[in-house]
N, CA, C and O of each residue as an XYZ file, in Angstrom:
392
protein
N      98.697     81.051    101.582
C      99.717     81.804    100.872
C     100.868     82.067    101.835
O     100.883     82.293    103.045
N     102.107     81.937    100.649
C     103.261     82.052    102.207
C     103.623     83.252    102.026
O     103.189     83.953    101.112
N     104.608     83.683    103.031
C     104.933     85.347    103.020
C     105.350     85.630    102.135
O     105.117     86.786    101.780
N     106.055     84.916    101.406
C     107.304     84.953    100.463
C     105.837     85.481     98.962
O     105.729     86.491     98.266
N     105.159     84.447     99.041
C     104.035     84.674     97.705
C     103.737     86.135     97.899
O     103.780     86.995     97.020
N     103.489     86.269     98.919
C     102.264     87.214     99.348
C     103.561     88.666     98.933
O     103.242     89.527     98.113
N     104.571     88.689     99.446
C     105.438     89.456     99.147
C     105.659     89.923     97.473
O     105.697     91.068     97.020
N     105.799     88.510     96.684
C     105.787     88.806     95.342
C     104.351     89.405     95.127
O     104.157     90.606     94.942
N     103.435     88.522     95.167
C     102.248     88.965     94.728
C     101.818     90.685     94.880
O     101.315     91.339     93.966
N     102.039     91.035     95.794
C     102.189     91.974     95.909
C     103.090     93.379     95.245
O     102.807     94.468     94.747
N     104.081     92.751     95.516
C     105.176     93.669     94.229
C     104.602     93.607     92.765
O     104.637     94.566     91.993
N     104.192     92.661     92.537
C     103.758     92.176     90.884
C     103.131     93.410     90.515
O     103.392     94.363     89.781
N     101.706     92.856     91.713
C     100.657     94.242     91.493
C     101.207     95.824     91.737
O     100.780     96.651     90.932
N     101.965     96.216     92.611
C     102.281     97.778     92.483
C     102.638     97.863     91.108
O     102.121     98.678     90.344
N     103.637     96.921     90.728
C     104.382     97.434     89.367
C     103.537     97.794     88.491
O     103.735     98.825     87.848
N     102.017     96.736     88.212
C     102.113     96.406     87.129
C     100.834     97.642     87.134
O     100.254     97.775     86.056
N     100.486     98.326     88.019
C      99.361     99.224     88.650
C      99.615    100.691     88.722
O      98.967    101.616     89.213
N     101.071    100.612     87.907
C     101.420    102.274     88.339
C     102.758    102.584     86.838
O     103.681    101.924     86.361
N     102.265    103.672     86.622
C     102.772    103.995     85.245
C     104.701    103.879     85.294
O     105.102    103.797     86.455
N     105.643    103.868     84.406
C     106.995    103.631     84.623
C     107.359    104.378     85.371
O     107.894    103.895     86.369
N     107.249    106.054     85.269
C     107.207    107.372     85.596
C     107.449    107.405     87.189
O     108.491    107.774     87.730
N     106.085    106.871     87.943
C     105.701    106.282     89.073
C     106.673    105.127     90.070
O     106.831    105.021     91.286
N     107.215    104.346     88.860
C     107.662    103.428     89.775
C     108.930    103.283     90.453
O     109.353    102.525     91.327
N     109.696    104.820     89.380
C     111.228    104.927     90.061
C     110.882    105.572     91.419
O     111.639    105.420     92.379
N     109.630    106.362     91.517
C     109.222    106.891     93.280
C     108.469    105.579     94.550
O     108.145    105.817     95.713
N     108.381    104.343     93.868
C     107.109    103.989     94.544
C     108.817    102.905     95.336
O     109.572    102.249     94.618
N     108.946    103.027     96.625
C     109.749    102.187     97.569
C     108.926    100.835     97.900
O     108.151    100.897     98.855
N     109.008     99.884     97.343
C     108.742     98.760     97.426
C     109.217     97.821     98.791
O     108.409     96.920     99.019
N     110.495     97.880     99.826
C     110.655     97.467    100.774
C     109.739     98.287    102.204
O     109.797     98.052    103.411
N     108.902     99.333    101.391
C     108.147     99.737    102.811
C     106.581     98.690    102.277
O     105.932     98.330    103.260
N     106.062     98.279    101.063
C     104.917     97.445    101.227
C     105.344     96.096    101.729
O     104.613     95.245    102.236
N     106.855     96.013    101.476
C     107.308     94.593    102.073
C     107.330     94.387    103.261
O     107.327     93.295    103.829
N     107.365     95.912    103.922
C     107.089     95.689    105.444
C     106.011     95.498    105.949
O     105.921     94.768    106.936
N     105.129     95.992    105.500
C     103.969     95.955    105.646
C     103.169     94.582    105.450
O     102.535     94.016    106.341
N     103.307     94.160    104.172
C     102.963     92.286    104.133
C     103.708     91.365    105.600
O     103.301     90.377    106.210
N     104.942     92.222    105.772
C     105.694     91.402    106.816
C     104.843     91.382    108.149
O     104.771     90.331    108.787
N     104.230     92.472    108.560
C     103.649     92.847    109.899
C     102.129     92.448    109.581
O     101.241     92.352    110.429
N     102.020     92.277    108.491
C     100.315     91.481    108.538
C     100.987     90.143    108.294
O     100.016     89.442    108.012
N     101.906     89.470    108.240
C     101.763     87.649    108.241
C     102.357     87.710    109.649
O     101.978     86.689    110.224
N     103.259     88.587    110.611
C     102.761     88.284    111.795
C     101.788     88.751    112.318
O     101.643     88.343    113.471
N     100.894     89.574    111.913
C      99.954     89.560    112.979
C      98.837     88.413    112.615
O      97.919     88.218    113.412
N      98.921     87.728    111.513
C      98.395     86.726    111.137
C      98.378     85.371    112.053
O      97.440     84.712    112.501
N     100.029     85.200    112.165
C     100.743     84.183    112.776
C     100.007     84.157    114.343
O      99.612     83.110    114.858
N      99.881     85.784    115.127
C      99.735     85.863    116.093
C      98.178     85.427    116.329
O      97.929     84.877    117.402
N      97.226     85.613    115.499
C      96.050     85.691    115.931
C      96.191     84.092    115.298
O      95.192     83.577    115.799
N      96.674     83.308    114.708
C      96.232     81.610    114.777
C      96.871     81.100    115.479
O      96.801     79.872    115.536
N      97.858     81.878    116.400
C      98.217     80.739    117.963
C      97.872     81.654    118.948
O      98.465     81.619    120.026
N      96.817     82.636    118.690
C      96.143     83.038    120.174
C      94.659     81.985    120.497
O      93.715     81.712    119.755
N      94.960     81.572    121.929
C      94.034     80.889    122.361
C      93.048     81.275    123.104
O      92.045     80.636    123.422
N      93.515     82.920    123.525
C      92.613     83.816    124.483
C      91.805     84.259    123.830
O      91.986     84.392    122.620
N      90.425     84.699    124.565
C      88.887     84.917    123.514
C      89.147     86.672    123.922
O      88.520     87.639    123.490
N      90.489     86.638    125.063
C      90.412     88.481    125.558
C      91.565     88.813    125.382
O      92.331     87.854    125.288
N      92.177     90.141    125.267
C      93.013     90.749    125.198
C      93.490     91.903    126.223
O      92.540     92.686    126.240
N      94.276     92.288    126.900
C      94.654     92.284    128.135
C      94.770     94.189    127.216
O      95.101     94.315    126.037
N      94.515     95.027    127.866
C      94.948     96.611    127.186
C      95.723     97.074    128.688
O      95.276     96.595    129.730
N      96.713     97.873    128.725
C      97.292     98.541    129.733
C      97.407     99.828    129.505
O      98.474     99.738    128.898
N      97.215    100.777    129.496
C      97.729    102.292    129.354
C      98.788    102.441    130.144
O      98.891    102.296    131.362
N      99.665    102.785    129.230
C     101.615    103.054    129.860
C     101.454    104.845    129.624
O     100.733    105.594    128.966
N     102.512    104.960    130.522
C     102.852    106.567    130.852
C     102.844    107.681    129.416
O     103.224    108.849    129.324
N     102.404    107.002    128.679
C     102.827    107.970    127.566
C     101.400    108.101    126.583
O     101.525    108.589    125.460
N      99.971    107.617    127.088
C      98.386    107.546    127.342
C      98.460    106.373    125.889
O      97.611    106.364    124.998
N      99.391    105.666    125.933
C      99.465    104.729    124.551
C      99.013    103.069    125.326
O      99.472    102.541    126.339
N      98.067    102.641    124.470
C      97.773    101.176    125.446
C      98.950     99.796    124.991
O      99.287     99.363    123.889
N      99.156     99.587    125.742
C      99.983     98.315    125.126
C      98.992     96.998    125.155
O      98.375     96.974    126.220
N      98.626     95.772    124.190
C      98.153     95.019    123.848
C      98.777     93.726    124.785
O      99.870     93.824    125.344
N      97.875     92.435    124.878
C      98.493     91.503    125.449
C      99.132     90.977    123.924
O     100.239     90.441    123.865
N      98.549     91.134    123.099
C      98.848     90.639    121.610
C     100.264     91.518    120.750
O     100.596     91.465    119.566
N     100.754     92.149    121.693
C     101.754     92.515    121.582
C     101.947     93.393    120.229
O     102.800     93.393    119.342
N     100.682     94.197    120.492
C     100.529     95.780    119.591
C     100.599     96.915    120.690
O     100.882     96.663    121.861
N     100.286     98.338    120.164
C     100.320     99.320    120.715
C      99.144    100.307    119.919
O      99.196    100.559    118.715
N      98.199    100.750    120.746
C      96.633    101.484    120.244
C      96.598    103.329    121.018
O      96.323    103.474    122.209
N      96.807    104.121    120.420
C      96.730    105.554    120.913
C      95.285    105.718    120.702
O      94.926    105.321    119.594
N      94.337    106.199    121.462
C      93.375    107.056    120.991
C      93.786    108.511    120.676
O      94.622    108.784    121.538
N      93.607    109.626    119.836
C      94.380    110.314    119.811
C      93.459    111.919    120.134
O      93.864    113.062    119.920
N      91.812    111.365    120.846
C      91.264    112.375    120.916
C      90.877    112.409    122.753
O      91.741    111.831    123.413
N      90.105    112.804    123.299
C      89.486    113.065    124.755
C      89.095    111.768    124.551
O      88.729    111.219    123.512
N      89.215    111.341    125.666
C      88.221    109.997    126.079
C      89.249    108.758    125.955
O      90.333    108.698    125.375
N      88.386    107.585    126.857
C      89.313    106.074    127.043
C      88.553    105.639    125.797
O      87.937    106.076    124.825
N      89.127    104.053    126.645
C      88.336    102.946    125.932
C      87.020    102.785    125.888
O      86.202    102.647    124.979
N      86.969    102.833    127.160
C      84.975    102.787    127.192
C      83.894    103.556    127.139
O      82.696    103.275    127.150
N      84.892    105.308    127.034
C      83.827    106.260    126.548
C      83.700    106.300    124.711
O      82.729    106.601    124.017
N      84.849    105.944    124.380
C      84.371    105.470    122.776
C      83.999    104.068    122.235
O      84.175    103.710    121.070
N      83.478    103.341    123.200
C      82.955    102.143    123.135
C      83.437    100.993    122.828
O      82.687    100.028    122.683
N      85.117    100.878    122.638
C      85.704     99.773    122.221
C      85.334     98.631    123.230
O      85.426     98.730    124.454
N      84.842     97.376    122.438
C      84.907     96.094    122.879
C      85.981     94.999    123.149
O      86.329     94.380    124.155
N      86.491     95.015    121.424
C      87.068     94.013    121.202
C      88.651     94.330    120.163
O      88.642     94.665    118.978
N      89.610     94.156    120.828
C      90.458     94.503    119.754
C      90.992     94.190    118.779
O      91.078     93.069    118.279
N      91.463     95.323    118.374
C      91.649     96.198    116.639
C      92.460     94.847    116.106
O      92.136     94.328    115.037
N      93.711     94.226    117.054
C      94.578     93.459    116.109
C      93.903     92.310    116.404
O      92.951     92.017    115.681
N      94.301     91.341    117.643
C      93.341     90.014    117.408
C      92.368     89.559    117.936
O      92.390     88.470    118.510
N      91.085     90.475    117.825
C      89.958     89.901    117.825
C      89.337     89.534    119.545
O      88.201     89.293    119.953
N      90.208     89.596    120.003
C      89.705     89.210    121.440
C      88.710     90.157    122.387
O      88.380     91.196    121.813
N      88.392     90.059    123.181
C      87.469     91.241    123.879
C      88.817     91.987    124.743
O      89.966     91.567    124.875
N      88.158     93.290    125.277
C      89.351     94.057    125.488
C      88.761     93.749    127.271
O      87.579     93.576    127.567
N      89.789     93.745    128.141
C      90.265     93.787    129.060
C      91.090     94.726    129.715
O      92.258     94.424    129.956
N      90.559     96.003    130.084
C      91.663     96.788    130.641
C      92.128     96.681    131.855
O      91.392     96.378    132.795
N      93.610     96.952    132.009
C      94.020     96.327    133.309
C      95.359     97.597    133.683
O      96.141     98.216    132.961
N      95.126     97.569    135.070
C      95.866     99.153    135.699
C      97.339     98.777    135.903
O      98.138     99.614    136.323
């Protein structure tokens, strides 16, 4: 499916899923963003060739991704006291690096 489908397809269904009333409130260019940032992160994980993913914690306790996301834990504790392996966006094993 191309973005473009996936974009309609998508609009089709809010519309056709939510009463008239509903639909003058429902902003349709924020699910478009959203389809947009899942066909790249799509894009990204079928030309990643790495089985790992590189995590950094930057000054602000936010990890930056080699996959070129960004992951807050937002409670006490790292990565490895809440047991993350493998990461959230593509799939790779996590690698933390100082």
């Amino acid at each position: 499916m191309t973005k473009k489908e996936a974009l309609k397809d998508l609009e089709e269904h809010v519309i056709t899923s939510i009463s008239s009333k509903e639909r003058q409130h429902i902003n349709i260019n924020v699910a478009k963003r959203v389809v947009s940032e899942l066909c790249k992160t799509q894009e990204v994980l079928a030309t990643s060739k790495s089985t790992t993913c590189k995590w950094k914690e930057n000054e602000y306790d936010v990890y930056d991704t080699q996959c070129q996301k960004s992951f807050q834990i937002t409670d006490d504790g790292d990565i490895k006291e809440h047991k993350f392996k493998y990461c959230v966006y593509c799939g790779g094993e996590i690698k933390v690096v100082r």
